[in-house]
C-alpha positions as CSV (number, residue, x, y, z in Angstrom):
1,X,-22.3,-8.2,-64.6
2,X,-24.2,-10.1,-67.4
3,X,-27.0,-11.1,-64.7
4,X,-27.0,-8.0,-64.1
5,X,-27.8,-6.8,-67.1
6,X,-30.6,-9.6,-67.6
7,X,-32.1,-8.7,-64.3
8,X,-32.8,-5.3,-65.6
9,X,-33.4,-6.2,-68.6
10,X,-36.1,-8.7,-67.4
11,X,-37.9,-6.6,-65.7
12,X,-41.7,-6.9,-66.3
13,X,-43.0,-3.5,-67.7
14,X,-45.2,-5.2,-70.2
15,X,-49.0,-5.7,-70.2
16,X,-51.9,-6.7,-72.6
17,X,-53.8,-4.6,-74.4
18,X,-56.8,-6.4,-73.0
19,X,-55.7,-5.2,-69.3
20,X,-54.2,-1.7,-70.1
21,X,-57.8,-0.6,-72.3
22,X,-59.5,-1.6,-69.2
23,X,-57.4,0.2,-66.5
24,X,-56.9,3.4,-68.6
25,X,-61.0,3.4,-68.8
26,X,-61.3,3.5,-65.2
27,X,-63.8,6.2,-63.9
28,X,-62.2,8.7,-62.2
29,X,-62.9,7.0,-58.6
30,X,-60.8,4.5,-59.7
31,X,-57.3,6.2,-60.4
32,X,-56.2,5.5,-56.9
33,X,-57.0,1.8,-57.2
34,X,-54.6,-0.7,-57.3
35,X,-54.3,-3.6,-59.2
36,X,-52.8,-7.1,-59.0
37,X,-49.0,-6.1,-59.2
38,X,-49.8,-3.3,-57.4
39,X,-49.8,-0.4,-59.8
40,X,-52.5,2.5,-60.5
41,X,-53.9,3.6,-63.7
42,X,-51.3,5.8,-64.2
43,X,-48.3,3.5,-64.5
44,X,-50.4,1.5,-67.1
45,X,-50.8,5.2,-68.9
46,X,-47.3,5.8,-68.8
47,X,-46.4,3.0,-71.0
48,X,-49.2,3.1,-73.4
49,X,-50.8,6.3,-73.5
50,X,-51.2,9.3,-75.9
51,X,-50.2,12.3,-74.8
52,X,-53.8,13.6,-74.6
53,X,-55.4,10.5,-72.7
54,X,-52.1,10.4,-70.2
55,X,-53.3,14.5,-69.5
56,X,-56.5,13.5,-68.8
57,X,-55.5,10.2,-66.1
58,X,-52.9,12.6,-64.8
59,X,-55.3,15.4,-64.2
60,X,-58.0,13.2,-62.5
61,X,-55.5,13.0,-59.5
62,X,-51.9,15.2,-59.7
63,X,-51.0,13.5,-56.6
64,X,-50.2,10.0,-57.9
65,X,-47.3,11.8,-60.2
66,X,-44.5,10.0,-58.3
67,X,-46.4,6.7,-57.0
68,X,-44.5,3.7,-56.7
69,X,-45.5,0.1,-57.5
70,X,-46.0,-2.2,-54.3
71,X,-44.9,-5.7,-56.2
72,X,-41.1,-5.5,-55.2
73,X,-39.7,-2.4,-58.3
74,X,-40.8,0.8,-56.8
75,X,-41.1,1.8,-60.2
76,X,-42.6,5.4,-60.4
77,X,-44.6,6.3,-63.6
78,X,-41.6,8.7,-65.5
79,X,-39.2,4.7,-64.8
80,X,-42.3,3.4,-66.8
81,X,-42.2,6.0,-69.3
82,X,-38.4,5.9,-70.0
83,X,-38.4,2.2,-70.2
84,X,-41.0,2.3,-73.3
85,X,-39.3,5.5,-74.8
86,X,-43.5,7.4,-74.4
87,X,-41.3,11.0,-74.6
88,X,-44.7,12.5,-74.7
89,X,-45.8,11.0,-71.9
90,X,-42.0,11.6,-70.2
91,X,-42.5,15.7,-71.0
92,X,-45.7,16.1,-69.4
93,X,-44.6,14.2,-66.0
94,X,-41.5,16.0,-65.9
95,X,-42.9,19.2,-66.7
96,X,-45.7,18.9,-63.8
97,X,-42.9,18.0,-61.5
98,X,-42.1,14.3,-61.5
99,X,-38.8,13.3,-59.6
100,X,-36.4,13.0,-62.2
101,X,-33.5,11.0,-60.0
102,X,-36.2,8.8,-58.4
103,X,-34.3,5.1,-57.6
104,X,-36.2,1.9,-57.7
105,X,-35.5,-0.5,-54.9
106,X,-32.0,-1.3,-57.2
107,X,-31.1,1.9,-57.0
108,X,-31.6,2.3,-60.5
109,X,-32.2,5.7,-62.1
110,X,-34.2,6.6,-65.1
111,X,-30.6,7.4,-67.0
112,X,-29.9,3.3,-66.0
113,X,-33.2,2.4,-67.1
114,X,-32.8,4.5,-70.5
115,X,-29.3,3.1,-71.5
116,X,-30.3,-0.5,-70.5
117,X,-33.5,-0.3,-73.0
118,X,-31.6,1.5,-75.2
119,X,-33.6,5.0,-75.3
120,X,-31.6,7.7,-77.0
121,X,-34.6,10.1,-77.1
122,X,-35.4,9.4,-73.5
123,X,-31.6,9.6,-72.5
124,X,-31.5,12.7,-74.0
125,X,-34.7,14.2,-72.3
126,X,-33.6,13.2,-69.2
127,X,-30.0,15.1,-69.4
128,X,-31.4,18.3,-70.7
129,X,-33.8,18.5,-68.0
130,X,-31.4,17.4,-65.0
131,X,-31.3,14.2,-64.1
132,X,-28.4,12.9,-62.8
133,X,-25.6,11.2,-64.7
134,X,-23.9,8.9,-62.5
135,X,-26.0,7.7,-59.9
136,X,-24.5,3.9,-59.0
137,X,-27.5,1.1,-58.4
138,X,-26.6,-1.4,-56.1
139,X,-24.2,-3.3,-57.6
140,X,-22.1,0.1,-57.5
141,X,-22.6,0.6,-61.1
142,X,-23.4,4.0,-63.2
143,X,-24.9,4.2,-66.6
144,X,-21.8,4.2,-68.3
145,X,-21.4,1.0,-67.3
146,X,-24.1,-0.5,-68.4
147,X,-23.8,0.8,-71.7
148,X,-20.6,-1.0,-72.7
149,X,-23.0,-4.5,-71.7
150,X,-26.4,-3.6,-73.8
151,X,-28.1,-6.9,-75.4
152,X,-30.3,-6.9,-78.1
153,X,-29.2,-2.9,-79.3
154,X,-27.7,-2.3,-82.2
155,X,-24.1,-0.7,-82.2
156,X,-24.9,2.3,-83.5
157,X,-27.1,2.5,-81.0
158,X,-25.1,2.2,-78.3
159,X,-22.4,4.7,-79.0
160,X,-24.7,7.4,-79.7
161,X,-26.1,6.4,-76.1
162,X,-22.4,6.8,-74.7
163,X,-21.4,9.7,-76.4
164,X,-24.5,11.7,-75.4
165,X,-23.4,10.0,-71.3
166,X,-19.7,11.2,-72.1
167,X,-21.5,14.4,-73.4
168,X,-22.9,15.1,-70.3
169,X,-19.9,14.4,-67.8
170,X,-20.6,10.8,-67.1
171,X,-17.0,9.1,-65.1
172,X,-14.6,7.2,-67.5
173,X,-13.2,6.2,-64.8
174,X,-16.4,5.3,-62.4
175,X,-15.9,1.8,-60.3
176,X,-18.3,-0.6,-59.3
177,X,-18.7,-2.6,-56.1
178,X,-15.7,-5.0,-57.9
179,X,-13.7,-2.3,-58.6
180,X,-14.6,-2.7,-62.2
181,X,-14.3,0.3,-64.4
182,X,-16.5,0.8,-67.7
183,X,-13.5,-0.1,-69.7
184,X,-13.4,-3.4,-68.1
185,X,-17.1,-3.9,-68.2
186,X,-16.1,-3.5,-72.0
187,X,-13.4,-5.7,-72.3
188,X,-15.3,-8.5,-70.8
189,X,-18.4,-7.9,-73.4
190,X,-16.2,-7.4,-76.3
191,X,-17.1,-3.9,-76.7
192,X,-14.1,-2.4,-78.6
193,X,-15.7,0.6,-79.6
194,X,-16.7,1.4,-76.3
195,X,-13.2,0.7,-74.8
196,X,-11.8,3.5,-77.4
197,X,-14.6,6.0,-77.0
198,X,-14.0,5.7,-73.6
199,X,-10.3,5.8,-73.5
200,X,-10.5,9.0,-75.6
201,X,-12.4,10.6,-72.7
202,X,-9.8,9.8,-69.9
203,X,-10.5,6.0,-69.3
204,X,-7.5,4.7,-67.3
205,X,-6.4,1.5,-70.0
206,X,-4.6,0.4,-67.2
207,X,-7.0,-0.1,-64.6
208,X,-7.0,-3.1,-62.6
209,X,-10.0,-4.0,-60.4
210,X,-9.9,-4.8,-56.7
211,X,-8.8,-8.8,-58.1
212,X,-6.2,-7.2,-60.1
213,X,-8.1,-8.1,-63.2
214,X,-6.7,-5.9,-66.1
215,X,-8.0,-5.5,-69.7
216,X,-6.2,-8.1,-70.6
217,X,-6.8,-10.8,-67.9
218,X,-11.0,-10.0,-68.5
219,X,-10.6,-10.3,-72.3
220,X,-8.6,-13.4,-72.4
221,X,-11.4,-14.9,-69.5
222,X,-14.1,-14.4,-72.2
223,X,-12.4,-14.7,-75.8
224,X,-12.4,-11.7,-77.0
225,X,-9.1,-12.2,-79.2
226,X,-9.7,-8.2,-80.8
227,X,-9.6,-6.5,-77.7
228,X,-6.3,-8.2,-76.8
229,X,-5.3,-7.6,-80.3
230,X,-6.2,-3.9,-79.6
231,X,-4.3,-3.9,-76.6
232,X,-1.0,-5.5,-77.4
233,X,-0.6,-2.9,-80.3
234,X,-1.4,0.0,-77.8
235,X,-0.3,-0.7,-74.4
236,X,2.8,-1.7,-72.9
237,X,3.8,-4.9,-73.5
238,X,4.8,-5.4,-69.7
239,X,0.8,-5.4,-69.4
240,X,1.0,-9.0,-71.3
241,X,2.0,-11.1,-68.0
242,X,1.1,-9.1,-65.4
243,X,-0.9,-11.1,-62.9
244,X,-4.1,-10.9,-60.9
245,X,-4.3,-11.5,-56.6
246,X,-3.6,-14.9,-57.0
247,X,-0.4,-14.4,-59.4
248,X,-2.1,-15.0,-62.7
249,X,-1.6,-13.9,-65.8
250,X,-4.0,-13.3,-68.9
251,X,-2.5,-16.6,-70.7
252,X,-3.4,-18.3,-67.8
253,X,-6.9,-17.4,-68.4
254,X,-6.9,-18.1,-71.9
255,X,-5.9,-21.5,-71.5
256,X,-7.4,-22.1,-68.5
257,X,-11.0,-21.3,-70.4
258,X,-10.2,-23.0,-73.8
259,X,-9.6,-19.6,-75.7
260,X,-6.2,-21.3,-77.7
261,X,-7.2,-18.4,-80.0
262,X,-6.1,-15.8,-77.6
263,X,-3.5,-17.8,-76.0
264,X,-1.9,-18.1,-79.5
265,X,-1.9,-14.5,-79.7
266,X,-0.8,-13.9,-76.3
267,X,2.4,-15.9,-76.3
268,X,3.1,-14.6,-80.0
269,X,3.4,-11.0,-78.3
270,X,5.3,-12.4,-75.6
271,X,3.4,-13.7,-72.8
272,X,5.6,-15.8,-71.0
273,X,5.0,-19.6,-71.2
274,X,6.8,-20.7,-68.1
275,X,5.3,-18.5,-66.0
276,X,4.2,-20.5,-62.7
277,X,1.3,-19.6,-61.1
278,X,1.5,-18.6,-56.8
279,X,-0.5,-22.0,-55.4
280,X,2.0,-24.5,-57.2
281,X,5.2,-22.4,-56.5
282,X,4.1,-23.0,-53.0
283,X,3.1,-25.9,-52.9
Protein backbone atom coordinates (compact mmCIF):
# COMPACT_ATOMS: atom_id res chain seq x y z
CA UNK A 1 0.00 0.00 0.00
CA UNK A 2 2.92 2.45 0.71
CA UNK A 3 3.87 2.28 -3.16
CA UNK A 4 0.88 3.02 -3.57
CA UNK A 5 0.63 5.89 -1.82
CA UNK A 6 4.08 7.13 -3.47
CA UNK A 7 2.80 6.41 -6.89
CA UNK A 8 0.04 8.91 -6.36
CA UNK A 9 1.79 10.90 -4.65
CA UNK A 10 4.48 11.12 -7.34
CA UNK A 11 2.50 12.05 -9.81
CA UNK A 12 3.86 14.90 -11.92
CA UNK A 13 1.37 17.86 -11.83
CA UNK A 14 4.13 20.42 -11.46
CA UNK A 15 5.41 22.84 -14.06
CA UNK A 16 7.73 26.04 -14.39
CA UNK A 17 6.61 29.21 -14.28
CA UNK A 18 8.70 29.75 -17.37
CA UNK A 19 6.36 27.07 -19.32
CA UNK A 20 2.94 27.79 -17.64
CA UNK A 21 3.26 32.02 -18.50
CA UNK A 22 3.82 30.89 -21.98
CA UNK A 23 0.98 28.31 -22.44
CA UNK A 24 -1.65 30.41 -20.46
CA UNK A 25 -0.60 33.41 -23.13
CA UNK A 26 -1.53 31.32 -26.02
CA UNK A 27 -3.74 33.09 -28.55
CA UNK A 28 -6.96 31.84 -28.72
CA UNK A 29 -6.12 29.41 -31.82
CA UNK A 30 -3.95 27.81 -29.57
CA UNK A 31 -6.18 26.40 -26.63
CA UNK A 32 -6.64 23.21 -28.48
CA UNK A 33 -2.95 22.66 -28.90
CA UNK A 34 -1.10 20.24 -27.21
CA UNK A 35 1.98 20.23 -25.70
CA UNK A 36 4.85 17.84 -24.89
CA UNK A 37 3.13 15.75 -22.12
CA UNK A 38 0.14 16.03 -23.93
CA UNK A 39 -1.99 18.60 -22.10
CA UNK A 40 -3.88 21.90 -23.42
CA UNK A 41 -3.78 25.28 -21.99
CA UNK A 42 -6.33 24.57 -19.81
CA UNK A 43 -4.81 21.94 -17.62
CA UNK A 44 -1.77 24.32 -17.13
CA UNK A 45 -4.63 27.00 -16.09
CA UNK A 46 -6.04 24.77 -13.74
CA UNK A 47 -3.17 24.59 -11.55
CA UNK A 48 -1.93 28.06 -11.73
CA UNK A 49 -4.51 30.32 -12.68
CA UNK A 50 -6.63 33.18 -11.10
CA UNK A 51 -9.99 32.82 -11.19
CA UNK A 52 -10.39 35.64 -13.74
CA UNK A 53 -7.64 34.46 -16.30
CA UNK A 54 -8.87 30.54 -15.90
CA UNK A 55 -12.64 32.33 -17.09
CA UNK A 56 -11.18 33.74 -19.84
CA UNK A 57 -8.97 30.25 -21.16
CA UNK A 58 -12.14 28.39 -20.29
CA UNK A 59 -14.33 30.70 -22.32
CA UNK A 60 -12.09 30.74 -25.45
CA UNK A 61 -13.18 26.99 -25.94
CA UNK A 62 -16.11 25.39 -23.24
CA UNK A 63 -15.49 22.13 -24.99
CA UNK A 64 -12.10 21.27 -23.49
CA UNK A 65 -13.88 21.38 -19.89
CA UNK A 66 -13.39 17.59 -19.40
CA UNK A 67 -10.08 16.91 -21.66
CA UNK A 68 -7.86 14.43 -20.68
CA UNK A 69 -4.01 14.37 -20.88
CA UNK A 70 -2.55 11.84 -23.59
CA UNK A 71 0.97 11.12 -21.49
CA UNK A 72 -0.35 7.92 -19.57
CA UNK A 73 -2.85 10.03 -16.32
CA UNK A 74 -6.02 10.91 -18.12
CA UNK A 75 -5.99 13.65 -15.83
CA UNK A 76 -8.98 16.00 -16.64
CA UNK A 77 -8.54 19.78 -15.71
CA UNK A 78 -10.97 19.71 -12.18
CA UNK A 79 -7.97 16.30 -11.10
CA UNK A 80 -5.54 19.23 -11.81
CA UNK A 81 -7.33 21.60 -9.82
CA UNK A 82 -8.00 19.42 -6.76
CA UNK A 83 -4.45 18.24 -6.69
CA UNK A 84 -3.21 22.15 -6.18
CA UNK A 85 -6.17 22.94 -3.93
CA UNK A 86 -7.11 26.29 -6.97
CA UNK A 87 -10.96 26.08 -5.24
CA UNK A 88 -11.55 29.01 -7.49
CA UNK A 89 -10.59 27.51 -10.32
CA UNK A 90 -12.44 23.99 -8.99
CA UNK A 91 -15.96 26.25 -8.56
CA UNK A 92 -15.96 27.58 -11.96
CA UNK A 93 -15.30 24.02 -13.69
CA UNK A 94 -17.82 22.47 -11.63
CA UNK A 95 -20.24 25.09 -11.95
CA UNK A 96 -20.06 25.03 -15.96
CA UNK A 97 -20.45 21.30 -15.81
CA UNK A 98 -17.18 19.47 -15.25
CA UNK A 99 -17.50 15.62 -14.48
CA UNK A 100 -17.07 15.51 -10.92
CA UNK A 101 -16.50 11.46 -10.54
CA UNK A 102 -14.21 11.54 -13.69
CA UNK A 103 -11.31 8.42 -12.97
CA UNK A 104 -7.91 8.66 -14.31
CA UNK A 105 -6.49 5.64 -15.87
CA UNK A 106 -5.98 4.39 -11.85
CA UNK A 107 -9.30 4.74 -11.27
CA UNK A 108 -8.61 7.42 -9.07
CA UNK A 109 -11.34 10.02 -8.26
CA UNK A 110 -10.87 13.64 -7.42
CA UNK A 111 -12.09 12.61 -3.56
CA UNK A 112 -8.65 10.09 -3.89
CA UNK A 113 -6.68 12.78 -5.31
CA UNK A 114 -7.90 15.35 -2.58
CA UNK A 115 -7.19 13.13 0.56
CA UNK A 116 -3.85 11.95 -0.98
CA UNK A 117 -2.59 15.80 -1.30
CA UNK A 118 -4.17 16.56 1.61
CA UNK A 119 -6.99 19.22 0.38
CA UNK A 120 -9.53 19.79 3.02
CA UNK A 121 -11.12 22.78 1.15
CA UNK A 122 -11.15 20.82 -2.09
CA UNK A 123 -12.50 17.67 -0.19
CA UNK A 124 -15.03 19.53 1.02
CA UNK A 125 -16.14 21.23 -2.40
CA UNK A 126 -16.23 18.11 -3.88
CA UNK A 127 -18.78 16.38 -1.26
CA UNK A 128 -21.09 19.37 -1.16
CA UNK A 129 -21.43 19.27 -4.79
CA UNK A 130 -21.68 15.42 -5.34
CA UNK A 131 -18.93 13.64 -6.01
CA UNK A 132 -18.77 10.35 -4.99
CA UNK A 133 -17.38 9.06 -1.74
CA UNK A 134 -16.12 5.70 -2.19
CA UNK A 135 -15.19 5.03 -5.59
CA UNK A 136 -12.19 2.14 -5.35
CA UNK A 137 -9.01 2.85 -7.78
CA UNK A 138 -7.48 -0.11 -8.95
CA UNK A 139 -5.85 -1.47 -6.24
CA UNK A 140 -9.56 -1.81 -4.82
CA UNK A 141 -9.02 1.07 -2.51
CA UNK A 142 -11.49 4.08 -1.53
CA UNK A 143 -10.44 7.35 0.02
CA UNK A 144 -10.75 6.32 3.36
CA UNK A 145 -8.19 4.29 2.86
CA UNK A 146 -5.83 6.36 1.75
CA UNK A 147 -6.31 8.71 4.42
CA UNK A 148 -5.12 6.52 7.28
CA UNK A 149 -1.47 6.29 4.84
CA UNK A 150 -1.01 10.24 4.03
CA UNK A 151 2.92 11.37 4.00
CA UNK A 152 4.07 14.61 4.48
CA UNK A 153 0.40 15.98 6.08
CA UNK A 154 0.16 17.02 9.27
CA UNK A 155 -2.13 15.09 11.82
CA UNK A 156 -4.42 17.43 12.22
CA UNK A 157 -4.74 17.54 8.94
CA UNK A 158 -5.60 14.27 8.27
CA UNK A 159 -8.47 13.71 10.74
CA UNK A 160 -10.21 16.74 9.73
CA UNK A 161 -9.85 15.01 6.13
CA UNK A 162 -11.46 11.74 7.67
CA UNK A 163 -14.00 13.09 9.63
CA UNK A 164 -15.39 15.24 6.85
CA UNK A 165 -15.12 11.35 4.57
CA UNK A 166 -16.89 9.66 7.67
CA UNK A 167 -19.18 12.89 7.46
CA UNK A 168 -20.29 12.10 4.27
CA UNK A 169 -20.94 8.19 4.46
CA UNK A 170 -17.55 7.02 3.40
CA UNK A 171 -17.36 2.62 4.41
CA UNK A 172 -15.50 1.91 7.72
CA UNK A 173 -15.64 -1.16 6.70
CA UNK A 174 -14.62 -0.82 2.74
CA UNK A 175 -11.96 -3.70 1.52
CA UNK A 176 -9.39 -3.43 -0.92
CA UNK A 177 -8.27 -5.96 -3.54
CA UNK A 178 -6.27 -7.69 -0.22
CA UNK A 179 -9.11 -7.69 1.64
CA UNK A 180 -7.60 -4.92 3.66
CA UNK A 181 -9.91 -2.70 5.56
CA UNK A 182 -9.03 1.15 6.47
CA UNK A 183 -8.39 0.02 9.94
CA UNK A 184 -5.73 -2.18 8.79
CA UNK A 185 -4.37 0.26 6.32
CA UNK A 186 -4.04 2.10 9.73
CA UNK A 187 -2.54 -0.35 11.75
CA UNK A 188 0.19 -0.90 9.33
CA UNK A 189 0.99 3.01 9.15
CA UNK A 190 0.71 3.49 12.76
CA UNK A 191 -2.18 5.59 12.48
CA UNK A 192 -3.88 5.28 15.94
CA UNK A 193 -6.05 8.07 15.64
CA UNK A 194 -7.42 6.93 12.55
CA UNK A 195 -7.94 3.37 13.88
CA UNK A 196 -10.30 4.94 16.80
CA UNK A 197 -11.97 7.56 14.64
CA UNK A 198 -12.74 4.86 12.60
CA UNK A 199 -13.73 2.19 15.02
CA UNK A 200 -16.15 4.88 16.52
CA UNK A 201 -17.91 4.87 13.08
CA UNK A 202 -18.49 0.97 12.85
CA UNK A 203 -15.00 -0.25 11.85
CA UNK A 204 -14.95 -3.99 12.47
CA UNK A 205 -11.48 -4.15 15.07
CA UNK A 206 -11.58 -7.59 14.23
CA UNK A 207 -11.25 -7.74 10.69
CA UNK A 208 -8.92 -9.97 9.17
CA UNK A 209 -7.87 -9.70 5.54
CA UNK A 210 -8.08 -12.41 2.81
CA UNK A 211 -4.22 -13.63 4.56
CA UNK A 212 -5.88 -13.62 7.81
CA UNK A 213 -3.86 -10.62 8.79
CA UNK A 214 -5.47 -9.01 11.89
CA UNK A 215 -4.63 -5.64 13.57
CA UNK A 216 -2.44 -7.18 15.42
CA UNK A 217 -0.39 -9.45 12.98
CA UNK A 218 0.03 -5.93 10.60
CA UNK A 219 1.12 -3.87 13.65
CA UNK A 220 3.65 -6.22 15.01
CA UNK A 221 4.90 -6.68 10.91
CA UNK A 222 5.82 -2.96 11.01
CA UNK A 223 6.55 -1.95 14.86
CA UNK A 224 4.09 -0.14 15.77
CA UNK A 225 4.26 -1.12 19.65
CA UNK A 226 1.11 1.61 20.51
CA UNK A 227 -1.29 0.13 18.30
CA UNK A 228 -0.74 -3.30 19.88
CA UNK A 229 -0.66 -1.53 23.16
CA UNK A 230 -4.05 -0.06 22.05
CA UNK A 231 -5.31 -3.27 21.24
CA UNK A 232 -4.39 -5.60 24.02
CA UNK A 233 -6.19 -3.12 26.45
CA UNK A 234 -9.31 -3.14 24.14
CA UNK A 235 -9.84 -6.32 22.40
CA UNK A 236 -9.95 -9.80 23.40
CA UNK A 237 -7.04 -11.18 24.44
CA UNK A 238 -7.78 -14.46 22.36
CA UNK A 239 -6.87 -11.86 19.43
CA UNK A 240 -3.07 -12.07 20.85
CA UNK A 241 -2.24 -15.60 19.10
CA UNK A 242 -4.53 -15.93 16.58
CA UNK A 243 -2.80 -16.82 13.36
CA UNK A 244 -2.75 -15.84 9.73
CA UNK A 245 -3.21 -18.58 6.47
CA UNK A 246 -0.10 -20.00 7.12
CA UNK A 247 -0.68 -20.54 11.14
CA UNK A 248 1.09 -17.48 12.34
CA UNK A 249 0.70 -15.41 14.93
CA UNK A 250 1.53 -11.58 15.61
CA UNK A 251 4.70 -12.64 17.82
CA UNK A 252 5.83 -14.46 15.14
CA UNK A 253 5.90 -11.30 13.12
CA UNK A 254 7.44 -9.35 15.64
CA UNK A 255 10.30 -11.49 16.04
CA UNK A 256 10.50 -12.61 12.80
CA UNK A 257 11.07 -8.65 11.72
CA UNK A 258 13.32 -7.55 14.75
CA UNK A 259 10.49 -5.62 16.56
CA UNK A 260 11.80 -7.24 20.34
CA UNK A 261 9.90 -4.13 21.42
CA UNK A 262 6.59 -5.51 20.38
CA UNK A 263 7.42 -8.96 21.04
CA UNK A 264 8.20 -7.98 24.72
CA UNK A 265 4.85 -6.58 24.84
CA UNK A 266 3.19 -9.36 23.16
CA UNK A 267 4.30 -12.22 25.35
CA UNK A 268 3.79 -9.92 28.52
CA UNK A 269 -0.03 -9.88 27.57
CA UNK A 270 0.15 -13.44 26.90
CA UNK A 271 1.14 -14.39 23.43
CA UNK A 272 2.08 -17.77 23.62
CA UNK A 273 5.91 -18.55 23.34
CA UNK A 274 5.69 -22.15 22.24
CA UNK A 275 3.45 -21.69 19.73
CA UNK A 276 4.79 -23.75 16.50
CA UNK A 277 4.26 -22.42 13.36
CA UNK A 278 2.17 -24.97 10.48
CA UNK A 279 5.47 -25.61 7.99
CA UNK A 280 7.65 -27.11 10.95
CA UNK A 281 4.79 -28.98 12.62
CA UNK A 282 4.68 -30.65 9.36
CA UNK A 283 7.66 -31.07 8.57
Amino acid sequence: MSSTIRTLEGSNVTVTSRRTSKILNLSPDGTSSRDSEERVTLHYAAQTADAERFKHILELDNSLIDCQDRNGYSYTPLLIATMTGNTSVMKQLIENGAQINHLDKDKHSAVHWAVVCGQLEALIMLLDNGAKVDFADNQGAQAIHYVTATEGISRERSEAILHVLLKHDAKANARDVDGRSPILWAASNGNLEAIISIAQAGGDMYVVDRDRLNIIHCAASHGHIHIIEYAVNCLDSTILNSVDRNGDTPLFYAVTLGHNDCARLLLLNGADANHQVRELINS
